[in-house]
N, CA, C and O atoms as a CHARMM CRD file, in Angstrom:
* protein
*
  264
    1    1 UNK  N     84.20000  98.67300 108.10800 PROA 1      0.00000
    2    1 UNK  CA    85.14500  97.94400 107.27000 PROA 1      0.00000
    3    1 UNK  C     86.54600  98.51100 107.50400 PROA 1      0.00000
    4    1 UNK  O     86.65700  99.73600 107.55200 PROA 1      0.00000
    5    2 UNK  N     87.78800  97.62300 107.67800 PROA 2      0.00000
    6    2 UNK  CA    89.07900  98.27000 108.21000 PROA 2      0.00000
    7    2 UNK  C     89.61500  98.50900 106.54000 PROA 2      0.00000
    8    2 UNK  O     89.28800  98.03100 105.45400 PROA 2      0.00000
    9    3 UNK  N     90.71100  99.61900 107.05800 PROA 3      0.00000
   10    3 UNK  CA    91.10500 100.09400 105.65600 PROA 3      0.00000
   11    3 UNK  C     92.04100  99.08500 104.94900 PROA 3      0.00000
   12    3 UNK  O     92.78800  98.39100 105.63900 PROA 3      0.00000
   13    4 UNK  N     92.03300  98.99700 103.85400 PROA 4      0.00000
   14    4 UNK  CA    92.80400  98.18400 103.00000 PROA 4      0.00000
   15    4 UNK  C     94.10400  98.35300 103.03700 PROA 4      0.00000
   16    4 UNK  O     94.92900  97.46400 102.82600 PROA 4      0.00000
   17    5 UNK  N     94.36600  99.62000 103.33500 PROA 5      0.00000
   18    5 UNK  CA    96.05100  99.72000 102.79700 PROA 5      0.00000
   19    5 UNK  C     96.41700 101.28600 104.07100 PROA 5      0.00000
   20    5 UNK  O     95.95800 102.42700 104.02900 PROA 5      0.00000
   21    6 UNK  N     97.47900 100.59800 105.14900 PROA 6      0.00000
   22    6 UNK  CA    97.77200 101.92000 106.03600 PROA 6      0.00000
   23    6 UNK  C     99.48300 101.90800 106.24100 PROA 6      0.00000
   24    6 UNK  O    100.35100 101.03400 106.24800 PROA 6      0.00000
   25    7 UNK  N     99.46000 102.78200 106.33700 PROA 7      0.00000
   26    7 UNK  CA   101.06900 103.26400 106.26000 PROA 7      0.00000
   27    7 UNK  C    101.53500 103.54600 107.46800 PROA 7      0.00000
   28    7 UNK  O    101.29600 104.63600 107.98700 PROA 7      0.00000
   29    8 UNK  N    102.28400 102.57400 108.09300 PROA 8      0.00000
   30    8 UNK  CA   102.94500 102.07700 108.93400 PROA 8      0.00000
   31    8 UNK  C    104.49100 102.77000 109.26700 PROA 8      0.00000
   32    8 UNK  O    105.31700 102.75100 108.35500 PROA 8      0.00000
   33    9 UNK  N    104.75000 103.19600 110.19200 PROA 9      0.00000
   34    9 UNK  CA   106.49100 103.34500 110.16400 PROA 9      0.00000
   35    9 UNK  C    106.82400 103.82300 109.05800 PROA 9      0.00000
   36    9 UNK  O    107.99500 103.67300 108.70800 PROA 9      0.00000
   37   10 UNK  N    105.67600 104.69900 107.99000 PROA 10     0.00000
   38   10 UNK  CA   106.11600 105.13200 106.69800 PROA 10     0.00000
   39   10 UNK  C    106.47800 104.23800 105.60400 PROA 10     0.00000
   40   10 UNK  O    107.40700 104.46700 104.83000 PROA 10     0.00000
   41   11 UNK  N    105.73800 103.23600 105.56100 PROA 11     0.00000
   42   11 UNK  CA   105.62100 101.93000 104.67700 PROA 11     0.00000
   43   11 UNK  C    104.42600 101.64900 104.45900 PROA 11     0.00000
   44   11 UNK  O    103.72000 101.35500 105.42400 PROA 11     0.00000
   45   12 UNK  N    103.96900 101.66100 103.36100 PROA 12     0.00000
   46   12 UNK  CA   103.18100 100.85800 102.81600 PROA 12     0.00000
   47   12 UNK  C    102.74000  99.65200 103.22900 PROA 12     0.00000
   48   12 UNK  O    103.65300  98.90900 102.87000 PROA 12     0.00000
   49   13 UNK  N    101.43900  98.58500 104.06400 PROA 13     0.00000
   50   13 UNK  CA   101.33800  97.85100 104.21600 PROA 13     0.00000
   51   13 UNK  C     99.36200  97.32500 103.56600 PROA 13     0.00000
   52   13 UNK  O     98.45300  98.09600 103.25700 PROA 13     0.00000
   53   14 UNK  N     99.36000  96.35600 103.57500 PROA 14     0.00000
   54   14 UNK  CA    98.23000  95.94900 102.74500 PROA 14     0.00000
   55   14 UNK  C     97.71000  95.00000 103.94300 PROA 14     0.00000
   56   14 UNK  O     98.31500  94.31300 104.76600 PROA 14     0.00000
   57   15 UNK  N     96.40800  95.23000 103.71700 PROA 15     0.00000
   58   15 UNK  CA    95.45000  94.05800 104.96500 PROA 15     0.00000
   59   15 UNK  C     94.72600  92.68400 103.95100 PROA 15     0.00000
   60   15 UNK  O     93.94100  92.62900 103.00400 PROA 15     0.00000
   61   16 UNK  N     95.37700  91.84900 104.64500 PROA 16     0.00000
   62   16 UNK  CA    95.15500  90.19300 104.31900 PROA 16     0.00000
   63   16 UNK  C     93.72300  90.24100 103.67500 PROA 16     0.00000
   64   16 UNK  O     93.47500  89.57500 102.67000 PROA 16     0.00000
   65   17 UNK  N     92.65600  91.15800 104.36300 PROA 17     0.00000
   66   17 UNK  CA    91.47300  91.41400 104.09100 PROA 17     0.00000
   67   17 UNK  C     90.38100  89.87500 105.07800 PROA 17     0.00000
   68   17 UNK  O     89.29200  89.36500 104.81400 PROA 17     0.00000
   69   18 UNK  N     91.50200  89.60200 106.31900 PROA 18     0.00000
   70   18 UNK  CA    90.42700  88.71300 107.00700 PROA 18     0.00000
   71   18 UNK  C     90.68400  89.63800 108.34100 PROA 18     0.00000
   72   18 UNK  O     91.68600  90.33500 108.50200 PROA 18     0.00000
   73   19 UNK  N     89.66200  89.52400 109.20700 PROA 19     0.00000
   74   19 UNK  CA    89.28800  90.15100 110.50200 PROA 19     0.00000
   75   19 UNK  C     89.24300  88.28100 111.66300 PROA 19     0.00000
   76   19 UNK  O     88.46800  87.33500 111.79900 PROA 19     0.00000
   77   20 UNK  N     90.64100  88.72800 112.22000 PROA 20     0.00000
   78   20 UNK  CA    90.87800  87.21000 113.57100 PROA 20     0.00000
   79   20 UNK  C     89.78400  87.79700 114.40300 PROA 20     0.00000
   80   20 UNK  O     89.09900  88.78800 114.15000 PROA 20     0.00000
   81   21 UNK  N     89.74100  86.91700 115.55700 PROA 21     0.00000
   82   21 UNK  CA    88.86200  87.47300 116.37900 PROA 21     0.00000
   83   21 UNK  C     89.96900  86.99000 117.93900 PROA 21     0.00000
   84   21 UNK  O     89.59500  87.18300 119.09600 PROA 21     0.00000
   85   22 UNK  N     91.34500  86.35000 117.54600 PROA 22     0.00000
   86   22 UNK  CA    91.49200  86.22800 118.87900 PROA 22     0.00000
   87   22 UNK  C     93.12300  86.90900 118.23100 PROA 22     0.00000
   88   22 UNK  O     93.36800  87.20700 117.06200 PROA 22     0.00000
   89   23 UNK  N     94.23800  87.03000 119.67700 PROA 23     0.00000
   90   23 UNK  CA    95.86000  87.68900 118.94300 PROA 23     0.00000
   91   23 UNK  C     96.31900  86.35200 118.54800 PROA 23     0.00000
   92   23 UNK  O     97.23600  86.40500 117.72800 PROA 23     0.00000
   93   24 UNK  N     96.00000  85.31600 118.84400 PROA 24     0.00000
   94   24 UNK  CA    96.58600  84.02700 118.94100 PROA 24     0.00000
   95   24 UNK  C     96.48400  83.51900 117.55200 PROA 24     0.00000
   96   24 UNK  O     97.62200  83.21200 117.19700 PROA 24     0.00000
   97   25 UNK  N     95.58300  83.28400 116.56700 PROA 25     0.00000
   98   25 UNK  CA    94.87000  83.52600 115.62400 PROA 25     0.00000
   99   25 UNK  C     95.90000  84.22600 114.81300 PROA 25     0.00000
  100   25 UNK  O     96.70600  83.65200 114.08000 PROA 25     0.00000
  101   26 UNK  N     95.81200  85.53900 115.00300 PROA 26     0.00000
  102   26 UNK  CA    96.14200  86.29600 114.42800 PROA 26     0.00000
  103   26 UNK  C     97.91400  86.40700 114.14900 PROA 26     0.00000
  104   26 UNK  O     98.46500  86.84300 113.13800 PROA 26     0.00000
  105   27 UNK  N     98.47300  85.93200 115.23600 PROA 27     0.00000
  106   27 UNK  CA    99.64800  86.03600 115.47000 PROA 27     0.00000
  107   27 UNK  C    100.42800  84.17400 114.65100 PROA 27     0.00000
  108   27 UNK  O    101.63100  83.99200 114.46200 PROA 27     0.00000
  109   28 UNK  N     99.54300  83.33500 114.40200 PROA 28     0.00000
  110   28 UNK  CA    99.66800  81.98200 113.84300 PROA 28     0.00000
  111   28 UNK  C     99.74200  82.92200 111.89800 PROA 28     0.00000
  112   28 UNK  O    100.67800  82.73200 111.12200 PROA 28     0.00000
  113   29 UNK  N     98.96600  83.50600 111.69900 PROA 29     0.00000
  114   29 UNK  CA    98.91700  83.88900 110.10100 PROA 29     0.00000
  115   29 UNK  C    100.35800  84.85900 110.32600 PROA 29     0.00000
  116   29 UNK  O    101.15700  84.98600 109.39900 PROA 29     0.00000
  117   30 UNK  N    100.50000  85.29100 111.20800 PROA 30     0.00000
  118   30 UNK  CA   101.45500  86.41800 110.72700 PROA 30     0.00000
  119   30 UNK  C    102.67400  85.69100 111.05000 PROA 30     0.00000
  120   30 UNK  O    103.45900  86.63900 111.02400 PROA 30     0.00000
  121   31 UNK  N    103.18300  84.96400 111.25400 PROA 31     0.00000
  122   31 UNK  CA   104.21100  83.98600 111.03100 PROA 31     0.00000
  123   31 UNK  C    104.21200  83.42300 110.19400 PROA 31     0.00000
  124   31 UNK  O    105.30700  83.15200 109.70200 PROA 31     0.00000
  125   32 UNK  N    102.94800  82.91200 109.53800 PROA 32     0.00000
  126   32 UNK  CA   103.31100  82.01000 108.44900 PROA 32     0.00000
  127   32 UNK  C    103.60400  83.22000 106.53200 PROA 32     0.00000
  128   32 UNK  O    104.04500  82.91700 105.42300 PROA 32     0.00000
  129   33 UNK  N    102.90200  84.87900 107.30400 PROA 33     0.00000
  130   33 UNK  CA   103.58900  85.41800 106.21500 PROA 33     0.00000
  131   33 UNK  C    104.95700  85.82000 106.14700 PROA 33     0.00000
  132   33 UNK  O    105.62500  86.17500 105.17600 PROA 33     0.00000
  133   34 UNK  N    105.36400  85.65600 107.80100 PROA 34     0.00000
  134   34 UNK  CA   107.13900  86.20500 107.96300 PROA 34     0.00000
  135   34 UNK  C    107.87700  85.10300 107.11900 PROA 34     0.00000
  136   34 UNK  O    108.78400  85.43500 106.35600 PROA 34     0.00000
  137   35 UNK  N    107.57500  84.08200 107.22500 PROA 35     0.00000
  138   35 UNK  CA   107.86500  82.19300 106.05400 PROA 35     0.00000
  139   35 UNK  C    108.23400  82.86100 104.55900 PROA 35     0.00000
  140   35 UNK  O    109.17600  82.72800 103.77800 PROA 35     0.00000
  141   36 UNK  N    107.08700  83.59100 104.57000 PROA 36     0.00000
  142   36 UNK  CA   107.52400  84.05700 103.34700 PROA 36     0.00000
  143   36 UNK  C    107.81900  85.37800 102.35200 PROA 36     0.00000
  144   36 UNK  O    107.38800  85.76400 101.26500 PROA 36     0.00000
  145   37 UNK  N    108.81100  85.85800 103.35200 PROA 37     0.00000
  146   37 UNK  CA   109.36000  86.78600 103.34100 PROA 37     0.00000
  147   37 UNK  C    108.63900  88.04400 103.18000 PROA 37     0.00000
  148   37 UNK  O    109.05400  88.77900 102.28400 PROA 37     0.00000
  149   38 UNK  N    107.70600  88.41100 103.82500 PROA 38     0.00000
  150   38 UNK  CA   106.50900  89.33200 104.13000 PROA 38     0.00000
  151   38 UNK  C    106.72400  90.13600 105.41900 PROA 38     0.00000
  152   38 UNK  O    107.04300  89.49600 106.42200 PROA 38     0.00000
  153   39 UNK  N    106.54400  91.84600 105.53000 PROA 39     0.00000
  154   39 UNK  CA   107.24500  92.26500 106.61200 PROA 39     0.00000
  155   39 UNK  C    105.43100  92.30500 107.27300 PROA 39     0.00000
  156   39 UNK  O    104.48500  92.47000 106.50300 PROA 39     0.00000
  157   40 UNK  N    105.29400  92.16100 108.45000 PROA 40     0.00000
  158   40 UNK  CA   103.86400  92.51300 108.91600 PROA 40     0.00000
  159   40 UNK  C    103.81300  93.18800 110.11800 PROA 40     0.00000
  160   40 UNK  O    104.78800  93.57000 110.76600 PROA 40     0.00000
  161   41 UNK  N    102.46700  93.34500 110.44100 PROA 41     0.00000
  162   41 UNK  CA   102.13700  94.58600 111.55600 PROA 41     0.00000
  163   41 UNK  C    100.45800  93.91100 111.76700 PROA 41     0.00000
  164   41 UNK  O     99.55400  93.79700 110.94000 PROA 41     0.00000
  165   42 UNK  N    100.51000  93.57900 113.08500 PROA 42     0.00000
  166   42 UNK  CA    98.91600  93.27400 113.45200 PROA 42     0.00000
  167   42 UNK  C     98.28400  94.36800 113.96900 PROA 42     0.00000
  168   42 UNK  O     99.05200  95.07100 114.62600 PROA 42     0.00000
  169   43 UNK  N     96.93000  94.84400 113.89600 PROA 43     0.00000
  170   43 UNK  CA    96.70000  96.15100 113.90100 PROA 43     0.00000
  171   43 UNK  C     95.40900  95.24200 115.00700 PROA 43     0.00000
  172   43 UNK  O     95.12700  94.09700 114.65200 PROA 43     0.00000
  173   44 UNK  N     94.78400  95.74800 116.14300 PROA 44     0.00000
  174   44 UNK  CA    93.98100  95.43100 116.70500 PROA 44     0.00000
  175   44 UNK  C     92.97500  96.74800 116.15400 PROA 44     0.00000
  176   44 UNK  O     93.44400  97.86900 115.96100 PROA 44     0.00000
  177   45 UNK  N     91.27500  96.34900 115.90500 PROA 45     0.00000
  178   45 UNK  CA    90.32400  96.90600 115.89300 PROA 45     0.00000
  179   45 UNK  C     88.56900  96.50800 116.39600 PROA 45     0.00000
  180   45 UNK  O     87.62600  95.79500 116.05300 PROA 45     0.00000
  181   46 UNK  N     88.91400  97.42000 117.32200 PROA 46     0.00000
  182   46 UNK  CA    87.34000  96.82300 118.22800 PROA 46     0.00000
  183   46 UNK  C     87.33300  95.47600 118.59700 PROA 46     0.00000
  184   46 UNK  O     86.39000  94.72000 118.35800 PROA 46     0.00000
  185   47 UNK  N     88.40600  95.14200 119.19900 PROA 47     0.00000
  186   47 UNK  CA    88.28900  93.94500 119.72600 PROA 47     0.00000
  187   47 UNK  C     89.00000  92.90800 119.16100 PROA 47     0.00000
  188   47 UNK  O     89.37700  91.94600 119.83100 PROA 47     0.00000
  189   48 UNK  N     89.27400  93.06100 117.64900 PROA 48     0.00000
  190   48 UNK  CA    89.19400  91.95200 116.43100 PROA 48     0.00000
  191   48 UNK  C     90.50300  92.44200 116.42000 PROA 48     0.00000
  192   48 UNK  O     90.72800  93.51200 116.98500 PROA 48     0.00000
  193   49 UNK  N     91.72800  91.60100 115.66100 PROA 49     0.00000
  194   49 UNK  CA    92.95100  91.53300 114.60900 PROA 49     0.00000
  195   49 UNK  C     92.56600  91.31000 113.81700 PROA 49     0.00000
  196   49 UNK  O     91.73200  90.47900 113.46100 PROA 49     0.00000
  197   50 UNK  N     93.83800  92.98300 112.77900 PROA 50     0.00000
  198   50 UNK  CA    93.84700  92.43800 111.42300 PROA 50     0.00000
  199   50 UNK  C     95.46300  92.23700 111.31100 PROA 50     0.00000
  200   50 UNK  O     96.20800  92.72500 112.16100 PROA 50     0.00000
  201   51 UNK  N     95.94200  91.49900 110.22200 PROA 51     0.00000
  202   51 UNK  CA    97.02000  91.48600 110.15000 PROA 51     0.00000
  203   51 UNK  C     97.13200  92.38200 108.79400 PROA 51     0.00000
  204   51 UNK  O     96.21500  92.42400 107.97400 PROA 51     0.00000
  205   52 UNK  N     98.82900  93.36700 108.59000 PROA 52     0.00000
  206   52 UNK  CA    98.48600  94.01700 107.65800 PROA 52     0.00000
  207   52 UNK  C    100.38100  93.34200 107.07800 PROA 52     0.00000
  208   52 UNK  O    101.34800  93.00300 107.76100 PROA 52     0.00000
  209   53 UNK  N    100.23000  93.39000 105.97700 PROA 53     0.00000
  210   53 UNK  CA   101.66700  92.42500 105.29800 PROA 53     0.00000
  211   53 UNK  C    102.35300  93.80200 104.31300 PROA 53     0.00000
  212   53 UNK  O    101.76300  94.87800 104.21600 PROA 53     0.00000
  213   54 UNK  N    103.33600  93.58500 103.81600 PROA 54     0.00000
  214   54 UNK  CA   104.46700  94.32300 102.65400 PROA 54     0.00000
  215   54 UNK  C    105.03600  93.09000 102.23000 PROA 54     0.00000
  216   54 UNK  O    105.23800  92.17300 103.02600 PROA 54     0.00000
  217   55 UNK  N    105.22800  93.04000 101.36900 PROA 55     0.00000
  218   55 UNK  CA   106.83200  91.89200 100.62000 PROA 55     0.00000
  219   55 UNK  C    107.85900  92.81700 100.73400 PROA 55     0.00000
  220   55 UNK  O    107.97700  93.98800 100.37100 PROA 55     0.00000
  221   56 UNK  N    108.73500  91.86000 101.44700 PROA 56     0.00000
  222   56 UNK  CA   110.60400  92.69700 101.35200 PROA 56     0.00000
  223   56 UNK  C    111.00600  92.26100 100.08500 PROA 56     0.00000
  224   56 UNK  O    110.45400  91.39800  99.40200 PROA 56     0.00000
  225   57 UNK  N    112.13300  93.00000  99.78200 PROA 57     0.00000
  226   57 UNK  CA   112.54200  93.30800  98.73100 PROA 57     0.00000
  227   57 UNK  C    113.74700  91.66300  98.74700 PROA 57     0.00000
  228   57 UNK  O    114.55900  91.74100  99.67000 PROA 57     0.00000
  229   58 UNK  N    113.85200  90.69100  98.11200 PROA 58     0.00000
  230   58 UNK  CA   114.94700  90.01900  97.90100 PROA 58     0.00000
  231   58 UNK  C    115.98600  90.20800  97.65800 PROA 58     0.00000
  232   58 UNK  O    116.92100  89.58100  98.15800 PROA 58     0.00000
  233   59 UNK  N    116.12000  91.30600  96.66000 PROA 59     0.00000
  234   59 UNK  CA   117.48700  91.98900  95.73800 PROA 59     0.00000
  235   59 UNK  C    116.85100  93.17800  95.30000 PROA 59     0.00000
  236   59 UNK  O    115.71800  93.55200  95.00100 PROA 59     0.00000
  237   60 UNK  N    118.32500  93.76200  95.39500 PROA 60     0.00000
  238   60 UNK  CA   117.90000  95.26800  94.57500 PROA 60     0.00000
  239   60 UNK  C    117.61500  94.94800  92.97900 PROA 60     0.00000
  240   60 UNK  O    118.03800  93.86500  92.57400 PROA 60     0.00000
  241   61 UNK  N    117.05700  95.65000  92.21600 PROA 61     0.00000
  242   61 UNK  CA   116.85900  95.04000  90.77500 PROA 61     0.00000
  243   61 UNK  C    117.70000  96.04800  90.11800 PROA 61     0.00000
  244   61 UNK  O    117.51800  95.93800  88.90500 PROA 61     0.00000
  245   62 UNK  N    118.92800  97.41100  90.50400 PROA 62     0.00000
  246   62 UNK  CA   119.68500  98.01200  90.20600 PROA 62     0.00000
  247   62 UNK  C    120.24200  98.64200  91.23700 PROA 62     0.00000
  248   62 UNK  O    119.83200  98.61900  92.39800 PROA 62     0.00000
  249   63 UNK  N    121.42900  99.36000  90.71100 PROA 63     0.00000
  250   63 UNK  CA   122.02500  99.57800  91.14700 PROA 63     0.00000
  251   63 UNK  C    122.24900 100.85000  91.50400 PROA 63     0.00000
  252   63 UNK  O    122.88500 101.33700  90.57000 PROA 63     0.00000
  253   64 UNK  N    122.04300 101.84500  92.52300 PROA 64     0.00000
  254   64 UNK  CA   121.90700 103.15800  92.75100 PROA 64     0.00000
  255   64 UNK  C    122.57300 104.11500  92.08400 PROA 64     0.00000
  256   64 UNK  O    123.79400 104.00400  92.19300 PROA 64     0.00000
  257   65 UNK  N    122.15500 105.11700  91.35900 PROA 65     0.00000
  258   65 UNK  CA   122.82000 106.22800  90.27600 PROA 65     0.00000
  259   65 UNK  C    122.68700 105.49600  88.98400 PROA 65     0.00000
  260   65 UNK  O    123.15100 106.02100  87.97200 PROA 65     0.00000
  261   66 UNK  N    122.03400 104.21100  88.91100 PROA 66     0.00000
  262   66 UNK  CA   122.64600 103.78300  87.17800 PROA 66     0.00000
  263   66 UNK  C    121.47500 104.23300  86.79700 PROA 66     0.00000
  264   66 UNK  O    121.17500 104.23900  85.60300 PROA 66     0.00000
């Protein structure tokens, strides 16, 4: 079973929790999470893609030092 949650470039990223079996596949979902404003990372395992997602931040929700 691939891990749920791996830390990437020192980020936090979360797995869709489906296993592609081709990059093509795999690379069609991970565009449609870049749509929505989702940072991602396809992780190949044993053959299979997973895609692993973050949500970017839209706005800061404050303001630094307040």
């Amino acid at each position: 079973m691939p891990e749920n949650m791996k830390i990437i470039d020192d980020k936090k990223f979360m797995w869709d929790g489906i296993v592609y079996e081709t990059t093509d596949k795999a690379a069609e979902i991970e565009a449609g999470y870049k749509k929505q404003s989702f940072e991602t990372r396809v992780v190949t395992d044993a053959d299979k893609y997973l895609v692993y997602t973050r949500r970017l931040a839209e706005q800061q929700t404050a303001a630094p030092g307040s």
